[in-house]
N, C-alpha and C positions, 0 to 999 in steps of 0.2 A: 479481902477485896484489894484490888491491884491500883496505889495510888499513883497519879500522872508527873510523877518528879519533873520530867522534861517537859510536860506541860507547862507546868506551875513556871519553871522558868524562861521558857521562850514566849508563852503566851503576854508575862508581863515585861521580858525584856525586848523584844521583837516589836511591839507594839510603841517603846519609850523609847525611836530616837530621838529626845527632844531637840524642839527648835528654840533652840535660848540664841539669845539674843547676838547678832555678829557683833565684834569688836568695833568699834565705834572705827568709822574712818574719816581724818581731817578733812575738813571742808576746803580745801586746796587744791590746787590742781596745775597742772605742768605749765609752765609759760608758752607762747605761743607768740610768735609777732603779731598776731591780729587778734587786739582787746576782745575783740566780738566775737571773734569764730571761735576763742577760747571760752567765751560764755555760752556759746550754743553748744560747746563739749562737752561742758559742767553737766548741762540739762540734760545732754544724751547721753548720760555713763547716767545720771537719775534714772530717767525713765527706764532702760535697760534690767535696773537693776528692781526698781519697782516690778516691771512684770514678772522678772522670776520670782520674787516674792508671793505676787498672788497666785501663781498657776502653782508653785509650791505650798500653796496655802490649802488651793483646791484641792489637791490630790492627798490629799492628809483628813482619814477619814473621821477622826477623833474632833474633828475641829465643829464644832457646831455650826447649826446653820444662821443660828441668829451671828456670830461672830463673824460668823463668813463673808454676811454680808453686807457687817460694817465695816470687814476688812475689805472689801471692793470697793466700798460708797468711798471709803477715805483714799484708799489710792486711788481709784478712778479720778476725784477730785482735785487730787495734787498732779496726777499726770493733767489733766486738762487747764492746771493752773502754769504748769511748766511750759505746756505748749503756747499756751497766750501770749509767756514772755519772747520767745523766738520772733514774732513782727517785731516786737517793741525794740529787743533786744536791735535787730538787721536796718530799723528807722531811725535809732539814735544818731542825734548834730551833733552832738558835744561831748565832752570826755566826761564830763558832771553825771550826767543823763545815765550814760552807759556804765558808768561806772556804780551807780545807785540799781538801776536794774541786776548787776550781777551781783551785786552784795543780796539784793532779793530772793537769789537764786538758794542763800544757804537759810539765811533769818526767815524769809516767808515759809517757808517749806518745811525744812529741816528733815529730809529724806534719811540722810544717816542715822541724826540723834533721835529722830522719833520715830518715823512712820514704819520704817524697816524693824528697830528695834520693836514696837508694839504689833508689830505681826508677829514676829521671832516670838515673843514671849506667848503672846494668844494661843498660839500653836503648840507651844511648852507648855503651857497651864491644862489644855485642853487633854492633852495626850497624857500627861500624869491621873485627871481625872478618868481619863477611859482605863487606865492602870490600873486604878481604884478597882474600878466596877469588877474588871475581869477578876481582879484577884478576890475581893469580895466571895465572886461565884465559885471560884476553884476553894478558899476558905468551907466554903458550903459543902464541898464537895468530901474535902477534908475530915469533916465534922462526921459524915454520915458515915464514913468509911469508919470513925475512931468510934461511935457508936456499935460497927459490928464487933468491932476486934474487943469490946468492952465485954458485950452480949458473949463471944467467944473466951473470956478468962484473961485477954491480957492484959499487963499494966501501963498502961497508957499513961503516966505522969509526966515523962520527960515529952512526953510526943505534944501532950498538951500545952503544956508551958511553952514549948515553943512555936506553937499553933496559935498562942494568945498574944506572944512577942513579935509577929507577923502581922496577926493584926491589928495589933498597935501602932507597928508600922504604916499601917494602910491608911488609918486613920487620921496617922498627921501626916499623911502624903495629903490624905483629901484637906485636911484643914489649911495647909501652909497654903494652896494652893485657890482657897475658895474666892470668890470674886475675882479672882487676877486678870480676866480678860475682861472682862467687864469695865473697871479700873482702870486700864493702861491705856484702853481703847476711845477714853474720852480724854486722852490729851492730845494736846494741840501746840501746834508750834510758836503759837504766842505761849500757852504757858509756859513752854520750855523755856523761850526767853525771858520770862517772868520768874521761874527757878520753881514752882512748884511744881512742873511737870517733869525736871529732873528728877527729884525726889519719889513722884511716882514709879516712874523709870526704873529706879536704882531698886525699890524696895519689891517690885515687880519681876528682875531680874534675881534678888536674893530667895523667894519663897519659891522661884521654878526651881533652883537648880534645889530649894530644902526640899521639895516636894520630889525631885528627881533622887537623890539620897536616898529621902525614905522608902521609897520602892527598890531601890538598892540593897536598902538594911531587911527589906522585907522578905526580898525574895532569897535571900541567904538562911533568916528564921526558918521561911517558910519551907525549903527544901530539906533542910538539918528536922525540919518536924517530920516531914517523908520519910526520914531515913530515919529517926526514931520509931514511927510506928512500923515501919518493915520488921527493924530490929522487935519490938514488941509481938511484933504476930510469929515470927519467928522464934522466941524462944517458947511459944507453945508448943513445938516440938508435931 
């Protein structure tokens, strides 16, 4: 029985570009002679980057639907919060005033350190689980084929071993990964300034890319299993 070697790996590699999290970028931004219009840049390089976030979020079909659309509720919400400050920002008397609105622009928000980052990962967490599954199925797939070659006389020991180190793989892809969008996706920009929600962050960011690994380690086991039982059906001559 003819196993799908090139399945096995484009199906889980094709499917895992994941979206880990962008490199944080400083809440700073280029000077300007005018306090104001450099704060209403701030919010437009946000928002910008907000929407490519969600329509890249949309288009990633791995991502669930419940996540989807907390990942909309909360951007939606921070662009709508961003857009509030532009009056405030364009009414401001005094340097006081204006100068506490655009400090709001990075502490209320926090579009870099959070909201970006916890889509990036939801997307990663998601997409390593859809990883899972598919390779699960192709596992299954695996099994039935090493079942005939069995039924047929060959010795399938090396094929197997490494059919079981695949899936062992798989299975701490799914564990590294389990709740991580769930997780990430309730923090908030006070917690970040509170420091707990760094820490979600960060621990968030470390189980995508373990969970990304092990579908890495997996689909090397998993292919070198392929090419054991070729070789095993093969020497039945």
């Amino acid at each position: 029985m003819p196993i799908p070697t090139r399945l096995l790996a484009a199906t889980l590699v094709g499917g895992l570009t994941l979206g880990l999290a962008a490199p944080a970028i400083a809440e700073t931004e280029t000077e300007t002679s005018d306090p104001a219009k450099r704060c209403i840049e701030q919010i437009d390089r946000r928002l910008d980057s907000l929407a490519s976030a969600q329509s890249r979020a949309a288009g990633v079909d791995a991502v669930t639907d419940s996540h989807l659309a907390t990942i909309d509720a909360i951007i939606d919400s921070t662009e709508a919060g961003l857009d509030a400050l532009i009056p405030e920002i364009e009414a401001a008397e005094d340097r006081e005033t204006l100068a506490a609105l655009c400090r709001s622009i990075a502490t209320d928000f926090r579009v870099y350190l959070v909201v970006l980052p916890q889509t990036h990962l939801t997307v990663g967490a998601d997409r390593v689980e859809a990883a899972v599954d598919r390779g699960e199925e192709l596992v299954a797939t695996f099994d039935a084929a090493v079942d005939a070659a069995i039924d047929a006389g060959a010795d399938v020991t090396d094929a197997v071993a490494l059919r079981d180190a695949a899936a062992a793989h798989l299975e701490a892809a799914e564990a590294a990964v389990a709740g991580v969008g769930d997780e990430v996706l309730t923090v908030t920009p006070a917690a970040w300034n509170e420091g707990g929600g760094q820490t979600i962050i960060e621990q968030s960011r470390a189980a995508v890319h373990s969970g990304h690994a092990e579908i890495k380690d997996g689909i090397a086991d998993g292919t070198a299993a392929i090419e054991a039982l070729r070789a095993a059906i093969g020497d039945l001559g």
